[in-house]
C-alpha positions as CSV (number, residue, x, y, z in Angstrom):
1,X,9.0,9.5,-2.9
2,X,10.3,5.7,-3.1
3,X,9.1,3.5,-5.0
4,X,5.8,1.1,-4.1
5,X,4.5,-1.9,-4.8
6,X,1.1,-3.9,-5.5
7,X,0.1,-7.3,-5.7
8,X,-2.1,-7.9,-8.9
9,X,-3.1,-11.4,-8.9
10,X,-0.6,-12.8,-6.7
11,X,2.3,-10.8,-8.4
12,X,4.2,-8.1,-7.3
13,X,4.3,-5.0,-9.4
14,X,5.1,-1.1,-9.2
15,X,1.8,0.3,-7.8
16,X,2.1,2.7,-10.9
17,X,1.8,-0.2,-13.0
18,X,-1.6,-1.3,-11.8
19,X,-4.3,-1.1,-14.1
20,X,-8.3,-2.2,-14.6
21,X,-9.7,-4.0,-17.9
22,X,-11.9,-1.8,-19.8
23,X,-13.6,-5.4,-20.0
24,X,-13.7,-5.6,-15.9
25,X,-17.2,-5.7,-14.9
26,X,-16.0,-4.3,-11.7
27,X,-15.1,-1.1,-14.0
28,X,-18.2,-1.8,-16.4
29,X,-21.0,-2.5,-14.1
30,X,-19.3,-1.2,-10.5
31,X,-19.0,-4.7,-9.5
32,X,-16.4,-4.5,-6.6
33,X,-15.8,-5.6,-3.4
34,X,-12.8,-4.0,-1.3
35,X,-11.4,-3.6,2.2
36,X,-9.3,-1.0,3.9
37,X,-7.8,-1.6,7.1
38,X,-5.6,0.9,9.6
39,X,-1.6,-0.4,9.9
40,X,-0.3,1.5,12.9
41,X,3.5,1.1,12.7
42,X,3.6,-2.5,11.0
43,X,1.2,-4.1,12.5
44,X,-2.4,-4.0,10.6
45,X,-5.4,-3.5,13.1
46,X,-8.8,-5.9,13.2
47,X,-7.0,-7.8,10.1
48,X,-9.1,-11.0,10.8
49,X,-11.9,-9.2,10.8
50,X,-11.5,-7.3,7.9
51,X,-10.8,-10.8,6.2
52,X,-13.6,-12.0,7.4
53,X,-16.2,-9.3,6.1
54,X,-14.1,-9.6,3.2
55,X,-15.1,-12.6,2.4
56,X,-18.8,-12.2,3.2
57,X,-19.0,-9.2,0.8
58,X,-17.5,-11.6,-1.7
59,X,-20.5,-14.0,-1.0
60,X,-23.3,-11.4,-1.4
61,X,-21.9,-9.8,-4.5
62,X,-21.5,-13.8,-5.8
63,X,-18.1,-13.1,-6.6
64,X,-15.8,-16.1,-6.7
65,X,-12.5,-16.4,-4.3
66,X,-10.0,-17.2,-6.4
67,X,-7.1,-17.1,-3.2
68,X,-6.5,-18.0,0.0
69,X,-6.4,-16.4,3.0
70,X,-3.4,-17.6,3.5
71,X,-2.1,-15.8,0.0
72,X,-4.0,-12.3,0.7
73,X,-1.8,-12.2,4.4
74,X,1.2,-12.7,2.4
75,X,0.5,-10.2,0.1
76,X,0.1,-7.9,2.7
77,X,2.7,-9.0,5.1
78,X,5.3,-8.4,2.4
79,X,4.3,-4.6,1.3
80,X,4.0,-3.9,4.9
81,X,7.8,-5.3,4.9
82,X,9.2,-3.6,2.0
83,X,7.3,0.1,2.5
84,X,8.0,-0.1,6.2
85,X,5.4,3.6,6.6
86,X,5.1,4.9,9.7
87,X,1.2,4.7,9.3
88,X,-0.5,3.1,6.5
89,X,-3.4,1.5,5.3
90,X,-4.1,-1.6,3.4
91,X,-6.7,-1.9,0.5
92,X,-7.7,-4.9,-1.2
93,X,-10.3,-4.6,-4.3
94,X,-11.5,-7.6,-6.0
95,X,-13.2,-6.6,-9.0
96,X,-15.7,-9.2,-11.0
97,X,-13.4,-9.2,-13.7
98,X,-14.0,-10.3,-17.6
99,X,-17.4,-11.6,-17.6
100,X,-18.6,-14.0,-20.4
101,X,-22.7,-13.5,-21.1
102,X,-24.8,-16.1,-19.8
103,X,-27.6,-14.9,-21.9
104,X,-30.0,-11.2,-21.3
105,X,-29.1,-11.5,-17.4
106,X,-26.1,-9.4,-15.3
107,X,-26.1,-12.7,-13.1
108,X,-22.3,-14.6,-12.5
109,X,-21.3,-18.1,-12.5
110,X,-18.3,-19.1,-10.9
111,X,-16.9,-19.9,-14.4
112,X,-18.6,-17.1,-16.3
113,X,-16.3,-14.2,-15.0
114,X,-12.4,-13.6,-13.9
115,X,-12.3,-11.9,-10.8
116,X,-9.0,-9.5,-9.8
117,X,-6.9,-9.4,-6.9
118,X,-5.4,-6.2,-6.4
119,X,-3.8,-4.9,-2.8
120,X,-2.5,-1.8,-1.9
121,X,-0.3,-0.7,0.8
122,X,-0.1,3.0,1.1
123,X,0.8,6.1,3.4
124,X,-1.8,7.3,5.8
125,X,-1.3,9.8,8.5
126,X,-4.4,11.9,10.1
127,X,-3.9,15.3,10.7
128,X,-0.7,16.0,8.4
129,X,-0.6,18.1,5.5
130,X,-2.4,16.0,3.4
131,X,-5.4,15.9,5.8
132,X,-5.6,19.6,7.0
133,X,-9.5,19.5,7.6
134,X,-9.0,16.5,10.1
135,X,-8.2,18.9,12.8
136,X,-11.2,20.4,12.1
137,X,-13.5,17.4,12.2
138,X,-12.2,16.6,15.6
139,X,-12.4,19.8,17.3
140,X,-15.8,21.1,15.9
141,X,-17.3,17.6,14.8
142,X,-19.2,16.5,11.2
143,X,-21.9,19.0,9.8
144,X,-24.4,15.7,8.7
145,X,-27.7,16.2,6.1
146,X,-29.8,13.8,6.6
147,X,-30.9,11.9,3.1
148,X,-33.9,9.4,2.8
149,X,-32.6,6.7,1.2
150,X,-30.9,2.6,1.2
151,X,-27.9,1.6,0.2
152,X,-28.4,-1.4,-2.1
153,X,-26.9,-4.5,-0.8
154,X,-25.7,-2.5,2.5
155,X,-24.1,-5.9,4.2
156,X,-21.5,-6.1,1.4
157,X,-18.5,-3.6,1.2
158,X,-17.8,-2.1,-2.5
159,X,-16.4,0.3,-4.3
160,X,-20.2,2.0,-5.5
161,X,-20.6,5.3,-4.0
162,X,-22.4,6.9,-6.6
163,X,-25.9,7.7,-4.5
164,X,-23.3,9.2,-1.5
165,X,-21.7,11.3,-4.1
166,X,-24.5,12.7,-5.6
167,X,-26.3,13.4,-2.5
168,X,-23.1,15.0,-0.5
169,X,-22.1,17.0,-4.1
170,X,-26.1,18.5,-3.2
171,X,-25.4,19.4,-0.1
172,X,-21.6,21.1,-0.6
173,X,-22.9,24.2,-1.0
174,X,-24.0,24.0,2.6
175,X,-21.0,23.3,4.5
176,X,-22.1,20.3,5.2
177,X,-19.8,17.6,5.8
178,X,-21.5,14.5,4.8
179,X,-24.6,12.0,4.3
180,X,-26.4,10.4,7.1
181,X,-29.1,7.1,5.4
182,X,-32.4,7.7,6.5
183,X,-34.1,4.1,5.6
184,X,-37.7,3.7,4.7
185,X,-39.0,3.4,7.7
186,X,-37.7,6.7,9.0
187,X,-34.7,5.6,11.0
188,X,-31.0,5.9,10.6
189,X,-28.8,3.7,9.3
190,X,-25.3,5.2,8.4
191,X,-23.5,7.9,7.0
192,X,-21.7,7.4,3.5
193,X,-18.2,5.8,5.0
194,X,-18.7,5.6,8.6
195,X,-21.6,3.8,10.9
196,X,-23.0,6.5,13.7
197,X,-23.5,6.1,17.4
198,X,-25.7,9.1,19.6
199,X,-25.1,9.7,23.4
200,X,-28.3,10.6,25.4
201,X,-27.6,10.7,29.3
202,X,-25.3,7.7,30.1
203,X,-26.0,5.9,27.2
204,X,-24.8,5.4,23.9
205,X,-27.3,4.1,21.2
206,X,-26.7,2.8,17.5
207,X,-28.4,1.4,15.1
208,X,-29.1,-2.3,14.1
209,X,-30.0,-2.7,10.9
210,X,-29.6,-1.2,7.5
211,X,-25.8,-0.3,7.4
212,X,-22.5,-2.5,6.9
213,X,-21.3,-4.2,10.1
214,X,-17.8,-1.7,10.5
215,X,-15.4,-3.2,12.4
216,X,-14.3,0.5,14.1
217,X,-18.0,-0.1,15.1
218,X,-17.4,-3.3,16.4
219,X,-14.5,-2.5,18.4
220,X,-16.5,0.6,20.3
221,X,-19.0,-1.8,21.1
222,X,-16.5,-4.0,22.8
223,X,-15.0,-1.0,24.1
224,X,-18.6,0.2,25.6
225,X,-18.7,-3.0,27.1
226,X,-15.3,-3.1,28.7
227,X,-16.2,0.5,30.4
228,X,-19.5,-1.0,31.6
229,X,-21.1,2.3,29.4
230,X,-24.7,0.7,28.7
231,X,-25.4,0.4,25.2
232,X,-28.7,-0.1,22.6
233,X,-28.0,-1.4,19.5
234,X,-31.7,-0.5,18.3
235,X,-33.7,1.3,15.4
236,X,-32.7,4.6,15.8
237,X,-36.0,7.0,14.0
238,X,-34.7,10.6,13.2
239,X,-37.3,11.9,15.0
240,X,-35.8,10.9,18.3
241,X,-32.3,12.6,17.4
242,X,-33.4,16.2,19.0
243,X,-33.9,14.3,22.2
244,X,-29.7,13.0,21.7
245,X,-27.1,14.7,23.8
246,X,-24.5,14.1,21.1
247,X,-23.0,12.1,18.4
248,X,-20.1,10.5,16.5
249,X,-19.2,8.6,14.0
250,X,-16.6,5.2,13.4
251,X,-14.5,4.2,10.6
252,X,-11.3,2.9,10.4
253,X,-10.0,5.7,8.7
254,X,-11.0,8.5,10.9
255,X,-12.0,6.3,13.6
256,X,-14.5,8.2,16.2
257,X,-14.9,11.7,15.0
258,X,-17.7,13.3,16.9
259,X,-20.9,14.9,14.9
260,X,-21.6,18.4,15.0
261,X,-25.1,18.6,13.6
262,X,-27.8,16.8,11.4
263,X,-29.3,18.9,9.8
264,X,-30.6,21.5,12.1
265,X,-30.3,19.4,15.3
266,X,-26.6,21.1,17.3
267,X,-24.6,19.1,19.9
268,X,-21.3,20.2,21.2
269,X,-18.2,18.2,20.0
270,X,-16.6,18.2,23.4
271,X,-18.6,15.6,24.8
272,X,-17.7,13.9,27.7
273,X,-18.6,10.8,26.9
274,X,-17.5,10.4,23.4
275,X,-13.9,11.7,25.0
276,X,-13.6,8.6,27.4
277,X,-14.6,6.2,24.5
278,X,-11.9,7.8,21.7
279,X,-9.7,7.1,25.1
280,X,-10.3,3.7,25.2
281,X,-10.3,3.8,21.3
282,X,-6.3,5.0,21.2
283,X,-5.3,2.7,24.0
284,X,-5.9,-0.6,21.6
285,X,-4.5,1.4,18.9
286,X,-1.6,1.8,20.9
287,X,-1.3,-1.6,21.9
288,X,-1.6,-2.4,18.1
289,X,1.1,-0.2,17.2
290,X,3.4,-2.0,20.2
291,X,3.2,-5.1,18.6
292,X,0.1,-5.8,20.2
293,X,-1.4,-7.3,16.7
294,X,0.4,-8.6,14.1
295,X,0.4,-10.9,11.1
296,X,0.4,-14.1,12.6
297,X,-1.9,-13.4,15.7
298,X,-4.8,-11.4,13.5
């Protein structure tokens, strides 16, 4: 395989030469913040708003920017150049860095630690050999166990998964394929990388509170919107889902890969509905990929 690169800190490197301080809090303490974002041919999909939420999850964890916006689409312009994949994703990680103790308390100053810039351009392509159980997700849809619990600090986006892992590693045993957050108050929030929608009759309904704002999610919204498909953005409680005609889910990754089950509650994958919408869902990804989007428009 060719060679690829990184940016660490503003400087290119081989990607092989990337490496974390055992002094990085964002290794230490699982302080990191990180994006990923879809690059159909060259041109990287929703980049604003990836930069965007980016930036808010950078708030939230208290995190201080220490580049521009104008830097980070650099950085990423040129690996897209040089690596030229068919399909690819971007991933930027900005780790808390070197942290100097401020006294008994895991709180950061804007002086007190040394954050790290590292993005990633790399080869992504659903449904080839390094995927095989995509084709499965789409065709039979996600076996989901429900598990009552939060993500901490749910607005931001970083690289702590630990709860999800522990939970899903529970659950493997089961065939099931992944997590869906039931919050205190008994409704859903999210599954462990993707935010969740349910069809009943004409209608789709998701949730409003409690999960990161995705940006696939985003998009279907506009999308449900553009079809004149009426929408509720709502708390959704589990004990409604028996009374849902169907499911899916929305990252940028897999994008909308309909839902099987939760727990013991069936749908059928061919859903009518959910078809039009992961349509409408590969038309702007084509449109992307024909130089709908690029660097200087995003």
């Amino acid at each position: 395989m060719p060679q690829t690169f990184a940016f660490v800190n503003g400087r290119q490197i081989p990607e092989q030469d990337v490496r974390i301080g055992l002094d990085d809090f964002g290794f230490i303490r699982g302080n990191t913040v990180f994006e990923l974002a879809r690059v159909y041919g060259e041109h990287p999909f929703e980049l604003t708003a990836h930069l965007d939420r980016l930036e808010a999850s950078l708030r939230l964890c208290h995190i201080p920017q220490r580049f521009t916006r104008q830097e980070l689409k650099a950085q990423i312009s040129a690996l897209i150049r040089t690596h030229k994949f068919a399909d690819s994703v971007i991933k930027i990680y900005v780790t808390q860095g070197a942290t100097k103790a401020t006294g008994y308390s895991l709180g950061i100053t804007a002086t007190s630690c040394d954050p790290q810039l590292i993005v990633l351009n790399q080869p992504f392509t659903p449904f080839s050999a390094d995927y095989p159980y995509h084709e499965r997700y789409y065709k039979e849809g996600l076996k989901l166990a429900s598990l009552h619990a939060e993500r901490p600090l749910a607005a931001a986006k970083t690289t702590s998964y630990i709860q999800a892992t522990a939970a899903s590693s529970e659950h493997l045993a089961d065939g099931m394929d992944d997590i869906l957050y039931i919050n205190s108050h008994g409704c859903v929030t999210e599954s462990s990388r993707s935010n969740i929608f349910f069809t009943r009759g004409a209608h789709i309904i998701t949730p409003a509170h409690g999960m990161l704002d995705g940006i696939t999610r985003r998009v279907v919204l506009d999308i449900l919107t553009e079809l004149n498909i009426p929408a509720e953005v709502r708390d959704v409680p589990l004990t409604e889902l028996p009374k849902m005609d169907g499911g899916f889910t929305t990252a940028s990754t897999t994008e909308i890969v309909p839902v099987q089950s939760v727990d013991t509650i069936r749908w059928q994958a061919d859903n009518a509905l959910i078809q039009r919408i992961r349509t409408a869902f590969a038309a702007r990804v084509a449109a992307c990929r024909g130089a709908g989007t690029s660097l200087k428009t995003a």
